[in-house]
Every structure is written in C-alpha cells, then in structure tokens.
C-alpha positions in Angstrom: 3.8 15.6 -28.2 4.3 19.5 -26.7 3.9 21.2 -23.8 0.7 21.6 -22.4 0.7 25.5 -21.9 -2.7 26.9 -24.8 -3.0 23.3 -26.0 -6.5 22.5 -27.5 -7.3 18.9 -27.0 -11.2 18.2 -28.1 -10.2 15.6 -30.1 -7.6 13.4 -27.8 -8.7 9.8 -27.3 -9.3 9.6 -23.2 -7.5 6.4 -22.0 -7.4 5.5 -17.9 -4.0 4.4 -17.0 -2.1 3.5 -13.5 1.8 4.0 -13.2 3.3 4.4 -10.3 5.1 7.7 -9.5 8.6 8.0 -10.7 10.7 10.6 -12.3 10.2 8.8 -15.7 6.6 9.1 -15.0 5.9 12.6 -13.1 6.3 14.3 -16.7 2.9 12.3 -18.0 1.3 12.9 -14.7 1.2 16.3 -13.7 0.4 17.4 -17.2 3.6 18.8 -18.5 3.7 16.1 -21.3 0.9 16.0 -22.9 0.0 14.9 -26.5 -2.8 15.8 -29.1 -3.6 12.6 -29.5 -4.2 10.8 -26.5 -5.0 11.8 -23.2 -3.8 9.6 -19.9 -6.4 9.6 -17.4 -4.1 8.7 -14.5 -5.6 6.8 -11.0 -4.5 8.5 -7.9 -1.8 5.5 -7.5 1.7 6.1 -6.4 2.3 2.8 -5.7 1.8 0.6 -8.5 1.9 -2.8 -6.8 -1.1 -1.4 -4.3 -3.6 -1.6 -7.7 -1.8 -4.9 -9.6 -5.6 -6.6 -9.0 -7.5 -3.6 -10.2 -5.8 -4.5 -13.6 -5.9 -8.4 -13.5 -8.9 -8.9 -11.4 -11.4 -6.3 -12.9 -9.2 -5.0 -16.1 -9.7 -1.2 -14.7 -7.4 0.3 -16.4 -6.4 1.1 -20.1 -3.0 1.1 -19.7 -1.4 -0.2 -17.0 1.9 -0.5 -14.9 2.4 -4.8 -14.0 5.1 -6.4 -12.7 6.2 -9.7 -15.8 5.2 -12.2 -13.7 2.1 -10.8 -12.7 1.5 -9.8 -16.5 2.6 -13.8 -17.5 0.0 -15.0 -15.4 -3.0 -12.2 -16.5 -1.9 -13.1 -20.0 -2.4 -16.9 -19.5 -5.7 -16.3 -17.2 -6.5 -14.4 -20.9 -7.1 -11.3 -19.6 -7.2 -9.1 -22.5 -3.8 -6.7 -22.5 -0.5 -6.8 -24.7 3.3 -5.9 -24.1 4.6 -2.6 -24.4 8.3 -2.9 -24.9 9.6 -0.3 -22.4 10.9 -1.9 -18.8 9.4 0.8 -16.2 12.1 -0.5 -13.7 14.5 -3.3 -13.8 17.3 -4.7 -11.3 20.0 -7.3 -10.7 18.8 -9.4 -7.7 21.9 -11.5 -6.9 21.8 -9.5 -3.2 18.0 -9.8 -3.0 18.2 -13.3 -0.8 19.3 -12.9 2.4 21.2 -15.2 5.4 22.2 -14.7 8.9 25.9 -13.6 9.7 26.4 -17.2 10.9 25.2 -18.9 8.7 27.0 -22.1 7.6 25.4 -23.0 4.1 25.8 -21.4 0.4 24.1 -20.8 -2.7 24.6 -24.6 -3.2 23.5 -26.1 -0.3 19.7 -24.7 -0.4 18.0 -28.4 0.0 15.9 -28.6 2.7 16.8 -25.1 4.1 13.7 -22.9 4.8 13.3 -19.8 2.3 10.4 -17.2 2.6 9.1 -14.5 1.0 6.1 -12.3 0.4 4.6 -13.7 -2.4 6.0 -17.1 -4.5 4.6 -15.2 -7.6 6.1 -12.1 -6.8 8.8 -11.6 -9.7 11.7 -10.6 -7.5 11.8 -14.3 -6.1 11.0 -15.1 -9.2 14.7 -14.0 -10.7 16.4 -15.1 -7.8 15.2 -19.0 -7.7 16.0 -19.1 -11.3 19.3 -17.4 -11.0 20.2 -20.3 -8.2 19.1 -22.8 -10.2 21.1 -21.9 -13.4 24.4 -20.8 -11.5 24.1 -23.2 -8.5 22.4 -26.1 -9.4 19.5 -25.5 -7.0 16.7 -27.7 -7.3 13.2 -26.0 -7.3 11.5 -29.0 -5.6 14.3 -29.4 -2.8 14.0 -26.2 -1.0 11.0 -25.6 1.5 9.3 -22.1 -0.2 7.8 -20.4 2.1 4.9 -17.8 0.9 3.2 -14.9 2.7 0.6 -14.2 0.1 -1.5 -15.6 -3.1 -1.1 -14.4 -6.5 -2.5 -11.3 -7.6 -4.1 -13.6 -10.3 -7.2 -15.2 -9.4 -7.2 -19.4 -10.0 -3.4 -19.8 -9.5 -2.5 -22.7 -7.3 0.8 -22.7 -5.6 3.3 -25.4 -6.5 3.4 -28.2 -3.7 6.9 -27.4 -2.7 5.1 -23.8 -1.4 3.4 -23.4 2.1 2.3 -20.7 3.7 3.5 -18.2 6.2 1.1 -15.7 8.2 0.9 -12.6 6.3 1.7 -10.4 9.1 4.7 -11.8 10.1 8.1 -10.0 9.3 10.7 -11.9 7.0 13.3 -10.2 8.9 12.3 -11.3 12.0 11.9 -14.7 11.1 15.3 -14.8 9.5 16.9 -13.0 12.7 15.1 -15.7 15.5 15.9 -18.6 13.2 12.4 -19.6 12.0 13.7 -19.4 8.4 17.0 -19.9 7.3 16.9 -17.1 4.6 14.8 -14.8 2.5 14.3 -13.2 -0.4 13.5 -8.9 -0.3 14.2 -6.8 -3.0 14.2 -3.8 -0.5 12.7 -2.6 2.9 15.1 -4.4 5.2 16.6 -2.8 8.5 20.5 -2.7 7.5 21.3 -3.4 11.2 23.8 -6.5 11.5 23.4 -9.6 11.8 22.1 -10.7 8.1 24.1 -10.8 4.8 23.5 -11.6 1.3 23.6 -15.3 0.5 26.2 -15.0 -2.7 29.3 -13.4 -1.9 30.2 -9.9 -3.6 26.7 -9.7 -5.0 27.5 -6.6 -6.9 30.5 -8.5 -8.5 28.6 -11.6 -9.1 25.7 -9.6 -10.8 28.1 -7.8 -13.2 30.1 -10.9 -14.3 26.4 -12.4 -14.8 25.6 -9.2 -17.2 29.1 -9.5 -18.8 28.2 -12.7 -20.2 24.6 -12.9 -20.5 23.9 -9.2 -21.3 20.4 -9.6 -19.3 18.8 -7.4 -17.1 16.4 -8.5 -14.9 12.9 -7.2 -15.4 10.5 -6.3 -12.8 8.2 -4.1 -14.2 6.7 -3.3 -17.4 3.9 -1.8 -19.5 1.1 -3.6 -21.1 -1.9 -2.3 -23.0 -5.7 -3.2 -23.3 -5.7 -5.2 -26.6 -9.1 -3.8 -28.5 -7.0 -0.3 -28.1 -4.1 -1.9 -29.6 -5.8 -4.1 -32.1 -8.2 -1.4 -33.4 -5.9 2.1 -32.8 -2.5 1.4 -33.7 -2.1 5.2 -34.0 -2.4 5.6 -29.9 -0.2 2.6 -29.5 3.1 4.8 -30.9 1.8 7.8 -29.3 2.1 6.0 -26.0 5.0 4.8 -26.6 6.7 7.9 -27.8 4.8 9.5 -24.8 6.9 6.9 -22.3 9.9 7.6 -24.3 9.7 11.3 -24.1 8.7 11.2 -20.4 11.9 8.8 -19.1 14.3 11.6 -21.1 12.7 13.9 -19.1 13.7 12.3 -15.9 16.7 14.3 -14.3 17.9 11.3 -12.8 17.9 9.6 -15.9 21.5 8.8 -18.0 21.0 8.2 -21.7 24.3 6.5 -21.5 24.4 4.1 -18.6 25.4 0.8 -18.8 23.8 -1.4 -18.3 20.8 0.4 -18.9 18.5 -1.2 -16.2 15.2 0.6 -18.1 15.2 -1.3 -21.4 13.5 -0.1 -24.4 12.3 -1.8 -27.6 11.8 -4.9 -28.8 15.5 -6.0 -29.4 16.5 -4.8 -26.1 14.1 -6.8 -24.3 14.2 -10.0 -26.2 16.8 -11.8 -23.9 15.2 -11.3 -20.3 11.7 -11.4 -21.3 13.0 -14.9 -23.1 14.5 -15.6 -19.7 11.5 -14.1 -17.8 9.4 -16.7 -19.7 11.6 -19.8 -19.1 11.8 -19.0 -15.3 8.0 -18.7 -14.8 7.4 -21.5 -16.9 10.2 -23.7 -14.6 8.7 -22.4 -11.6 5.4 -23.7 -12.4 3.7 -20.0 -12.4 2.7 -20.2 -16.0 1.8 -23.6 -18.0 3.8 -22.8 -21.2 6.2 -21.1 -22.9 4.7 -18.2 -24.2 6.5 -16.4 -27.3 7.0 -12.6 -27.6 4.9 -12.7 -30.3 1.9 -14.2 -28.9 2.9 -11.7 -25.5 3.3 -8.2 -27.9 0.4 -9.0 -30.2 -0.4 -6.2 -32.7 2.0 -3.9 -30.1 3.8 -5.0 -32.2 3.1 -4.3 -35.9 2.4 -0.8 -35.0 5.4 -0.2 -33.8 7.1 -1.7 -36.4 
C-alpha cells in the first residue's frame, strides 16, 4: 500500500466495491490509498443501506458494505460472499427503543404493548429485542412487532408475531399520538420532548452490559465475493490491510478507545458475531446457527 502520487498500476486486479462514505473509508475512495495490487472500483454510494439489495438481490458488487443481519440472511439465501473480520460501525443500542414521557410500563412489562420499527430484519431492532429478552425476560412472541418494511432478502417471511405498518408513516408520530406505545430508532429522531428511552440511564446500562459481557454490538460489516476469496487469497489480505490502513487514517479515529466500537480481527469479533448469530436465529430471521467458520470461509485461512 502507498500513496497514489506516479504509481503504475497495469497489473492491479479491478474489484467493484460499495462502502458507504465515512472517515475510515474517504482514504480508499478518493484515491489517496491506493495499493499495487488491487484496485477498488467504488459505486457512487454514500449511503450504504440505499444499495444493501444491489448486493443481496443481484450480487453487484465485489466487495461490499452489509449490515450482520442483512449478511445472515444473504448467507443463508446462499448468496455467494464471506466475512471480512473488520466491523465498519458498531454501537450500544440500550437507548435505541423509545417511550413517551408518560409512559407507565418498563423494560419488563413489554407483553402486549405495541412496538414498531422500520424494518423487523433491520439489525438495530435486532440487538435491542435480544437485549430485552436476555436482561428483561421479554418474550419475543408476547409483544405486537410492528414492521414498516420487508427484508432486503428476497424469500424471507416475517414471523407471525410481525404485522405491518404503512411505510410512509413516521415512528415518531405514531409513538407521540399514541398509535404505538414505543419504538425502536437508532437515529433520526426530533429530540423535542415528550419521548424518552425505555431503560433508564441507557448510557449506564450499556456500559455495565460491556463491563461484563465485553460485546459490542455490531451493525455493519464487510463481506467478500467467495470465488475472489476462494481462488485469490493474495487480494483477501490486501483488502484487509487496505481497510486497516484506511480506518488509521481516519482523524476521528482513536487507536486507544475503549471500548473500541470498530472491531477488528477474528478474536475481536468472536463474541458479538456469536451473539449476532444466536439473536437472529431466536428471532426467527435465520433457520440455524451458523458458525464463524462456515460465515468467514477461506477469509479465513488467508488471513491466517
């Protein structure tokens, strides 16, 4: 890997690739890292979500940017890519499901109460039902999901303990009028008053859940076509050496943070992907327990 300035590249292996647009990323795509090896032949994507189904609809891309449970589901559906171990972005979600100011109820008293969000396979809900169950005893089957949108996955069928909402409605409306009595959001809310966050402290809550777990929640990842990694193991470390190199280059980046919320490696990831697994298989999004091994494939002999 070098800079890109007089570099002669006739014999790079071209690969198409989609990542969103980070810090950790610009570095790869506006050319300043490049590698003599392997070019990344980037899709005007900024976004990652907005091109999920270009990957596990019509397997566009080379490389790709997928959210676990999306990647769980376009493993099981067999389309044909492989873990990378390197979390683009991860994120604690106890304050990801939200309640009105009034509200009478708790993290334990979720049966029969009315809970939307986008998408029941979107993985942010994902760690949040399974983060319930575990720590509150919620039962999946008990609580009346509420769903916006279908799988990025073609052929997944919701769960009957799933309906659906109209896509264009806002779950911060609904919550506000009392059509729902909470929701789950990663992001994108108002901040005006008037709703909370379901668990109390959910800072506090999140780093006594680290402190004796030592998992961080993952939401996105990246994954590889597997011919490329079966048949050029050689590209497989030079991608991963290029993510590597690119996140350092990040200014925003701290080597030493902890917890480190962008794990790297297969050590590091073990536990939440383990986790990841268990949930979607729980949750009825995947029908079994997939191991690591079966999910890194020859990912991971080359980097061995």
């Amino acid at each position: 890997m070098k800079e890109s300035k007089g570099m002669d590249t006739p014999a790079r292996t071209r690969l198409s690739a989609m990542m969103g647009t980070y810090g950790k990323t610009r570095p790869l795509k506006d050319g300043t890292l490049q590698s003599p090896l392997l070019e990344l032949a980037f899709a005007p994507v900024d976004t990652a979500q907005k091109a999920f189904k270009d990957v596990v609809r019509r397997e566009q891309y080379d490389v790709s940017e997928l959210a676990i449970i999306t990647y769980l589901q376009a493993f099981e559906a067999g389309k044909p890519y492989l873990l990378l171990p390197f979390v683009m972005n991860g994120n604690f979600h106890h304050g990801s499901v939200w309640c009105r100011d009034d509200a009478t109820f708790g993290p334990t008293d979720l049966a029969g109460k009315r809970v939307a969000m986008r998408a029941y396979t979107q993985t942010t809900p994902t760690w949040v039902r399974g983060l319930l169950a575990d720590e509150y005893g919620m039962r999946l089957e008990e609580v009346r999901w509420l769903s916006q949108e279908g799988a990025h996955v073609e052929g997944y069928d919701e769960p009957p303990w799933v309906s659906r909402l109209d896509p264009g409605t806002d779950l911060e409306t609904l919550l506000r009028t009392g059509e729902v009595d909470a929701i789950i959001a990663g992001g994108g809310l108002s901040k005006e008053p008037g709703i909370r966050p379901l668990l109390d402290a959910p800072a506090d809550a999140a780093a006594r859940w680290y402190a004796r777990t030592g998992i961080v929640p993952i939401n996105h990842v990246v994954t590889i076509r597997q011919s490329v990694a079966d048949g050029r193991p050689d590209l497989v470390r030079e991608l991963y050496g290029l993510l590597l190199e690119s996140r350092t280059r990040d200014t925003a980046y701290v080597p030493a943070q902890q917890p480190d919320l962008q794990p790297t490696g297969f050590e590091a990831l073990a536990p939440a992907l383990t986790l990841a697994v268990r949930y979607a298989y729980e949750q009825r999004l995947i029908k079994r327990m997939f191991s690591l091994g079966e999910l890194y494939g020859s990912v991971r002999g080359a980097l061995a």
